[in-house]
N, C-alpha and C positions, 0 to 999 in steps of 0.2 A: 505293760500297757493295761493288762486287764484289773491290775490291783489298784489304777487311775479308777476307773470303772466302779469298783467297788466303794471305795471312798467317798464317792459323788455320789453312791447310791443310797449306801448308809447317812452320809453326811444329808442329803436330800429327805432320806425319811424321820431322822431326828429331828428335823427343821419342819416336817410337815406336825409331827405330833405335839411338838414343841407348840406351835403353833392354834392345834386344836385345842391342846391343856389349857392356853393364853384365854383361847375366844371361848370355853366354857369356864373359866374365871370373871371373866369380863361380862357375860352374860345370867351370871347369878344374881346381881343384885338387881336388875332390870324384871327379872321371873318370879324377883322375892315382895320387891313394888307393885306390879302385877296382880300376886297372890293377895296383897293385904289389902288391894285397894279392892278386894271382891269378898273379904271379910266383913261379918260384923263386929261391932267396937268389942264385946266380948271375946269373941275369937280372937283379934287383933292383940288383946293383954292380958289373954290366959296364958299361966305358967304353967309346962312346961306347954312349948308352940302347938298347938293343932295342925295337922298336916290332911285329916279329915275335915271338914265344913261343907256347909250349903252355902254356894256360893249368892252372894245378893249384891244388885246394883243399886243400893239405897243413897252408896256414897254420889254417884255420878248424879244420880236425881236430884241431890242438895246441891250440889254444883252448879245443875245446869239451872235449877229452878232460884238459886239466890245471885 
C-alpha cells in the first residue's frame, strides 16, 4: 500500500515540475516582447542582444500619440 503512495507522490511531483518547466517556456517570449518594447531601436538590433539598457517608453508615446 505504501509503494501506492509513493508512486502518486513521485508521479504528482514530476507533473508539478513538468509543469512549471511548461509555464516558464511559455512565458519567455511574452518577458522577451516586454523587454523590446522598453528598448531603444539601437538596442533593439544590436548584435550580440543587450541584456543591460535604459529602459524608455518612447515606443508607447508613438503609439498612443499616432
Amino acid at each position: 500500500m505504501q509503494v501506492a503512495k509513493k508512486r502518486t507522490f513521485l508521479s504528482r511531483t514530476f507533473e508539478v515540475i513538468f509543469l512549471i518547466i511548461f509555464g516558464i517556456f511559455n512565458l519567455i517570449p511574452i518577458f522577451w516582447g516586454v523587454f523590446t518594447s522598453i528598448k531603444t531601436a539601437a538596442d533593439i538590433s544590436s548584435m550580440p542582444p543587450k541584456f543591460k539598457f535604459i529602459p524608455t517608453l518612447t515606443h508607447y508615446v508613438q503609439v498612443l500619440t499616432t
